[in-house]
C-alpha positions in Angstrom: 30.7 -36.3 5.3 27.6 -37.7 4.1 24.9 -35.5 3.5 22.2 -35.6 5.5 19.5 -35.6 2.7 21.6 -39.3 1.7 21.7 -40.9 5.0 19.2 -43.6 6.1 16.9 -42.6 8.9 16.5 -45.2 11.7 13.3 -44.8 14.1 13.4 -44.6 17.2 10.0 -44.8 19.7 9.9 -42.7 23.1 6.9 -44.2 25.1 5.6 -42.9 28.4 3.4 -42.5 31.0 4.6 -38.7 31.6 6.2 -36.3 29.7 8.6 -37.7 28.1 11.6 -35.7 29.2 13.7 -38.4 30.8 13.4 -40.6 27.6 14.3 -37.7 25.4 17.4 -36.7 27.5 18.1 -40.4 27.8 17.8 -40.6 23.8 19.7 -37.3 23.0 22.9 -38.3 25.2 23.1 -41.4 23.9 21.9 -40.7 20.0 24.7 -37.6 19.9 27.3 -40.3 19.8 26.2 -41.4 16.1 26.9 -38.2 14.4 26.6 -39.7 11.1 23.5 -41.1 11.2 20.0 -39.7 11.1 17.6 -40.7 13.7 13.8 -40.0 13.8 12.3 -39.7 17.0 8.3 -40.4 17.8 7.7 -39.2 21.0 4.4 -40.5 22.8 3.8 -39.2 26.0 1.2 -39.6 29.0 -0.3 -43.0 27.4 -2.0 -44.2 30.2 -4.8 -46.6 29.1 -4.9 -50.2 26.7 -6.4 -48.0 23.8 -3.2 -45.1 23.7 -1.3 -48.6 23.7 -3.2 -49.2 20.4 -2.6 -46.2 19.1 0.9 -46.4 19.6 1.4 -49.4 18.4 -0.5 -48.3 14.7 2.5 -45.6 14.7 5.0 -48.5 15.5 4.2 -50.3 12.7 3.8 -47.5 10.2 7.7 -46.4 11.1 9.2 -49.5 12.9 12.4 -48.9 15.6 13.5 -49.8 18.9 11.1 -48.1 21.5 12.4 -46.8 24.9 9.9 -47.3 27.7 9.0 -45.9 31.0 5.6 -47.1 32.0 5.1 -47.7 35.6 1.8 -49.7 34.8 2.8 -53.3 34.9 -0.4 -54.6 33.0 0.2 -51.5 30.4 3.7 -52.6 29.9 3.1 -56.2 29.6 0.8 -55.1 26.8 3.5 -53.1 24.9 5.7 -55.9 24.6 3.4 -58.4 23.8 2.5 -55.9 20.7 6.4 -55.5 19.7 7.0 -58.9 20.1 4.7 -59.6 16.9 6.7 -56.9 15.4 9.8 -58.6 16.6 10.8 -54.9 17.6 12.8 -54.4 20.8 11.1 -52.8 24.2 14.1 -51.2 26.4 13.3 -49.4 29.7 16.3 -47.6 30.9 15.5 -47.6 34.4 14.7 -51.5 34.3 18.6 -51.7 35.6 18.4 -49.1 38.3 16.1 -50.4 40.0 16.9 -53.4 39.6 20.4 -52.9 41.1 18.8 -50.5 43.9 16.8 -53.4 44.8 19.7 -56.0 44.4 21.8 -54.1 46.7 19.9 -52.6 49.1 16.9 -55.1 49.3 14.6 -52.0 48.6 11.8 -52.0 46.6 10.2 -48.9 45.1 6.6 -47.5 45.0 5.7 -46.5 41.2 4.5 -42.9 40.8 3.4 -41.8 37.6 5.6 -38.5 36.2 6.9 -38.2 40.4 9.9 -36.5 39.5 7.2 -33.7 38.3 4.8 -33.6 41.6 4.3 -30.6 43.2 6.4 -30.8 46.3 8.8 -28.3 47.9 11.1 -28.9 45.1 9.2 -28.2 42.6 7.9 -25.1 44.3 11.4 -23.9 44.9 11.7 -24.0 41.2 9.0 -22.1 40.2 10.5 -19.3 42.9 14.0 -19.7 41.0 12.4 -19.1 37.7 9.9 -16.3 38.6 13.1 -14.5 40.4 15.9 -15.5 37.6 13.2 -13.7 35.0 12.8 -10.8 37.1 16.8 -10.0 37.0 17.5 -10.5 33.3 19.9 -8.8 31.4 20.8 -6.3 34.8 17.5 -5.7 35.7 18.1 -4.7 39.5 15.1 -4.6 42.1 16.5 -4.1 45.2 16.6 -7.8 46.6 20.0 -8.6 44.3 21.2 -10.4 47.6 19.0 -12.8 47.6 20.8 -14.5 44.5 22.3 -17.4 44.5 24.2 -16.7 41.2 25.1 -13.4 39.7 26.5 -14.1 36.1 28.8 -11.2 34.2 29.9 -11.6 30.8 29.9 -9.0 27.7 27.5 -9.3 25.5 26.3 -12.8 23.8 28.1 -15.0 26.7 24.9 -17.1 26.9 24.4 -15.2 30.3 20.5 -15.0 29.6 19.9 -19.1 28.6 22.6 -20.0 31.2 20.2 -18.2 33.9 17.5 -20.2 33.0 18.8 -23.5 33.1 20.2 -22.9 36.5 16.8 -21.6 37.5 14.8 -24.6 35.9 16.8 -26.7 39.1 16.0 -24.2 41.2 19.0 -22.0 41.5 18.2 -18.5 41.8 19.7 -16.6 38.8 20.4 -12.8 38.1 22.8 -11.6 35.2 24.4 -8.4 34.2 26.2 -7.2 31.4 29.5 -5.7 30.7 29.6 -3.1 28.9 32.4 -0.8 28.4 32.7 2.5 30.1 29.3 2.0 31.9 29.7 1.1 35.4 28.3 -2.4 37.3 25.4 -1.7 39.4 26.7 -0.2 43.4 24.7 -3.2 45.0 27.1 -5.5 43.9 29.6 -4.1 46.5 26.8 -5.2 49.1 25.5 -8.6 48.6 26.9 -11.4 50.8 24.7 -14.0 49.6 24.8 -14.7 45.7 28.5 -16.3 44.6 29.6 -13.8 41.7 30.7 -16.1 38.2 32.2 -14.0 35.6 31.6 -15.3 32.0 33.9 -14.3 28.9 34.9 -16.2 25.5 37.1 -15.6 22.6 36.4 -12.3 20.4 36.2 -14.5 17.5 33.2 -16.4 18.8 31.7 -13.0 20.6 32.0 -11.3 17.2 30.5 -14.4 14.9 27.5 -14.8 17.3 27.1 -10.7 17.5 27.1 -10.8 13.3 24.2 -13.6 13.4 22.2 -11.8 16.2 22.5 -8.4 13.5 21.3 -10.4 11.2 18.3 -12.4 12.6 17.3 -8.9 13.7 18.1 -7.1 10.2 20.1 -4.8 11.9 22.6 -2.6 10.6 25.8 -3.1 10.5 27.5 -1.9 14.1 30.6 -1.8 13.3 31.6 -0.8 17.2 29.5 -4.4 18.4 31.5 -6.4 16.2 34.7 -4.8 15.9 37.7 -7.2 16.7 40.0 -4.5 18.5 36.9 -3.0 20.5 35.7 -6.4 21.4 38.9 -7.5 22.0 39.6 -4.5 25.0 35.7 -5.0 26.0 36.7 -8.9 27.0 40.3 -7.4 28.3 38.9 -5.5 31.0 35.8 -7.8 31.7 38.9 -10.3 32.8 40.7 -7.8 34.7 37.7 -7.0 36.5 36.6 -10.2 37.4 40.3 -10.7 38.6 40.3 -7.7 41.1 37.3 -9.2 43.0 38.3 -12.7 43.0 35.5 -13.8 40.7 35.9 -17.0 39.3 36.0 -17.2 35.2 34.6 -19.7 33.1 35.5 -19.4 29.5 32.2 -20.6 27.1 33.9 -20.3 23.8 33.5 -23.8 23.2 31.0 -25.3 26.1 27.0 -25.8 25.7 24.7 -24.1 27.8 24.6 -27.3 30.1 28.1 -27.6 30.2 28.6 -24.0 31.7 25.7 -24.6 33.9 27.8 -27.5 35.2 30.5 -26.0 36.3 28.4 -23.1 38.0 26.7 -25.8 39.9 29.9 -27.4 41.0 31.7 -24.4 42.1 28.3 -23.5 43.9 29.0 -26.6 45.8 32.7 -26.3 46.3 31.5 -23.2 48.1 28.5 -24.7 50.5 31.4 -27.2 51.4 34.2 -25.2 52.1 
C-alpha cells in the first residue's frame, strides 16, 4: 500500500446553509470507497449571505475540488455556480435528484427550510429526552425508572456498550447499559421491566483483550493481568453467552461491526418487535 505521506490529496468542498452534517455523512459514505486515496475536506457551513459566498469561493480557489452543495437559497446557489463555473470546478447537490424524482412522481413540490431536519419539534425534543436519560444509565448506573428503557445493552467490558448507547439515543432511542462482570450479579430490576427489549452484546476474546491492552495503555495503567487474560476473558464472554441464552436475549456479536453498524441491527430488531 502506498503510504499515505506519498499519495496525492484531492479536495473536496462541503457548502451549506446548516451544519453541514448531511454533506459530511454524504461525503464519508461515499469517500470510504477510495481507500487508497487521500481526500481533504473544507467544510463551510451556515453560509447564508452573497459575502460568505465570497469567502468561500477565495478558499475554493486557494485548494480547488469538486464542492457538494445544499443551499436552499435559489439566488445564493445561482451565485455559487456562477463562481465555480469561472473556475470550471463542478457544483453537485445531492438532494437535486430526490427532489426532483419526489416531484416527478408524485407532482409534489417542497417548501425549502433552512437546517429543518434540525428544528425544534417533537422530534427533536424526544431526542434530547433520549440523550439526557441514555447518560443518566451509563455503565449500570440504575435509578429506579430502568423500565422506562427502550434498550438495555449487556456486554463485558469494552463491547462499545457506552458509544453504542449514544448513538441510539442521538435518534432518540432511550438507552441504558450494564456490564458483565464475573461473579457479580445483574441488577434484580432487570427481572421486572416489561418495557425496554434486553440486547446482549459479546465479541471475540482476541478483540476484547487487544482493546482492553490499548485502554491500559491510554490510561498508563498497570498491567492487569486478570482484565486481559485470554482464559479469564475467555470464561467471562462464556458465561455472558449462556446468560443471555437462558433469558432469550438476542446476541449481536461486534468483533468486527462499527458502532453504526451494531446500532443497526438494534434498531431493526427494535422494529421486528413493535411489528410482531
Amino acid at each position: 500500500m502506498v503510504p499515505v505521506e506519498n499519495k496525492i490529496s484531492y479536495n473536496i468542498h462541503l457548502v451549506s446553509d446548516s451544519t453541514g452534517e448531511t454533506l459530511s455523512t454524504i461525503a464519508k459514505a461515499v469517500l470510504v470507497q477510495y481507500k487508497n486515496l487521500n481526500f481533504e475536506q473544507h467544510i463551510h457551513s451556515l453560509v447564508r449571505s452573497k459575502k460568505q459566498i465570497e469567502t468561500v469561493y477565495e478558499e475554493i480557489k486557494e485548494k480547488p475540488g469538486i464542492i457538494l452543495c445544499t443551499l436552499y437559497d435559489i439566488e445564493l446557489k445561482k451565485t455559487l455556480q456562477a463562481l465555480c463555473d469561472e473556475l470550471s470546478i463542478p457544483l453537485i447537490d445531492p438532494l437535486d435528484t430526490i427532489h426532483q424524482s419526489l416531484t416527478s412522481v408524485y407532482g409534489i413540490k417542497g417548501s425549502p427550510i433552512v437546517g429543518g431536519q434540525h428544528q425544534l419539534n417533537t422530534e427533536y425534543f424526544e431526542r434530547i429526552d433520549a440523550m439526557n436519560y441514555t447518560l443518566a444509565h451509563d455503565d449500570g448506573i440504575i435509578s429506579g425508572d430502568l423500565n422506562a428503557a427502550d434498550i438495555i445493552l449487556i456486554g463485558v467490558s469494552r463491547t462499545s456498550k457506552t458509544p453504542t448507547s449514544i448513538y441510539l439515543a442521538n435518534r432518540g432511542i432511550k438507552t441504558a447499559n450494564i456490564p458483565f462482570v464475573n461473579d457479580i450479579p445483574l441488577p434484580p430490576e432487570l427481572d421486572t421491566v416489561k418495557h425496554p427489549m434486553i440486547v446482549g452484546l459479546v465479541a471475540t476474546p482476541e478483540r476484547i483483550i487487544q482493546i482492553r491492552k490499548n485502554r491500559l495503555m491510554a490510561l498508563n495503567a498497570k498491567d492487569d493481568s486478570n482484565y486481559v487474560d485470554k482464559r479469564l476473558v475467555s470464561e467471562e464472554i462464556l458465561k455472558a453467552k449462556k446468560l443471555f441464552e437462558k433469558n432469550n436475549w438476542p446476541v449481536i456479536d461486534v468483533t468486527r461491526k462499527s458502532i453504526e453498524e451494531t446500532a443497526a441491527e438494534i434498531m431493526l430488531l427494535l422494529r421486528g418487535r413493535h411489528n410482531a
